[in-house]
C-alpha positions in Angstrom: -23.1 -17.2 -10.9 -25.6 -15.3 -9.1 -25.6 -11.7 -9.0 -25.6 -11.3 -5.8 -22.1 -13.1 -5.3 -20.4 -11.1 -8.4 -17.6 -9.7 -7.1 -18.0 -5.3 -8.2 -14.5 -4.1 -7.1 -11.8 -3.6 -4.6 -13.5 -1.5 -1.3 -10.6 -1.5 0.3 -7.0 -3.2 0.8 -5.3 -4.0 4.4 -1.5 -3.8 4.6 -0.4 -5.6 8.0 3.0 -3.7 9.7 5.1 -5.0 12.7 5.8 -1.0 13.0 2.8 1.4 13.0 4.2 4.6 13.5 6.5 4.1 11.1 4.2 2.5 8.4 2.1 5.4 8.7 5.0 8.1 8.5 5.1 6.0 5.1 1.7 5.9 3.9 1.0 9.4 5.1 3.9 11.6 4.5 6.1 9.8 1.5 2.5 8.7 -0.1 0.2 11.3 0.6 -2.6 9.5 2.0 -5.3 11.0 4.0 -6.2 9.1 7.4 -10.0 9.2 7.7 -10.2 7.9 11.3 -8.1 6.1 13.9 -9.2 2.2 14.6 -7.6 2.3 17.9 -3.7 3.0 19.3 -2.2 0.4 16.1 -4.5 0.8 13.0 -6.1 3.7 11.0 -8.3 4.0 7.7 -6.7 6.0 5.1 -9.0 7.0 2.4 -8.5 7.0 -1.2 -10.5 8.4 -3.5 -13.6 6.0 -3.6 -11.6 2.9 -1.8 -9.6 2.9 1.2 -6.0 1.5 2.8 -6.6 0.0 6.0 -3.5 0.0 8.4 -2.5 -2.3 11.3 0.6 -2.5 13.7 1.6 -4.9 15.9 2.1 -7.9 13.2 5.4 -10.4 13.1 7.5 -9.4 10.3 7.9 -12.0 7.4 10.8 -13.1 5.5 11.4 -11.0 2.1 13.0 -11.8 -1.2 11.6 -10.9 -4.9 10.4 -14.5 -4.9 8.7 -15.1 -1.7 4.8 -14.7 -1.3 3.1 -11.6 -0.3 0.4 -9.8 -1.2 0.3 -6.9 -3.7 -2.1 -3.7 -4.8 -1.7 -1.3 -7.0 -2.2 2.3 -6.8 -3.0 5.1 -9.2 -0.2 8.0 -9.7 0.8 10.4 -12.5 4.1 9.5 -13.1 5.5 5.5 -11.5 9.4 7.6 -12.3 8.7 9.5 -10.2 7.3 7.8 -7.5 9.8 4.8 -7.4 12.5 7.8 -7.5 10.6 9.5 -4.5 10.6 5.5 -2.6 14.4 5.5 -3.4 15.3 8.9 -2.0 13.3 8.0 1.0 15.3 4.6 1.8 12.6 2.9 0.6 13.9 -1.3 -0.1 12.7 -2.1 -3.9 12.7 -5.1 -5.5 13.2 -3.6 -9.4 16.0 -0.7 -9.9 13.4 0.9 -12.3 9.9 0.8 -12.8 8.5 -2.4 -15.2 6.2 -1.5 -18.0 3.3 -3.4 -17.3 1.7 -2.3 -21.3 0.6 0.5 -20.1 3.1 2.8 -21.1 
């Protein structure tokens, strides 16, 4: 493999949302993320830390069930309670009632 096609990280992940306003009520408000700039009236860059969240509206919705295909990130927080408790309180649809230890502790 040449070094010039090695893969060094994640720059940045793209969620695609029917809703935009309300996606980025979500990613803003419940998750704290800071928009960086606006990429017209449906789509935004968040940034985060040294990556970024890119945002875009206007997307058919897809059918949803813990064992259909989708795309997934992670993100970095101090406590995944407390976040999936914060997701709950906020209506937010889950697919596990509790966090799952991934062997990280």
């Amino acid at each position: 493999m040449l070094d010039s096609t090695k893969i060094s990280g994640v720059a940045f992940v793209s969620v695609y949302v029917d809703d935009f306003k309300k996606a980025f009520k979500f990613y803003s408000l419940i998750l704290g993320l800071e928009k960086q700039f606006d990429m017209g009236d449906n789509a935004c860059f968040f940034k985060m830390g040294s990556n970024g969240l890119y945002l875009q509206g206007l997307n058919k919705p897809v059918g949803y069930t813990p064992e259909s295909m989708r795309a997934g990130f992670v993100l970095s927080i101090n406590s995944a309670t407390a976040m999936h408790a914060e997701l709950v309180l906020n209506g937010i649809k889950m697919i596990q009632e509790e966090p799952v230890d991934m062997g990280q502790g």
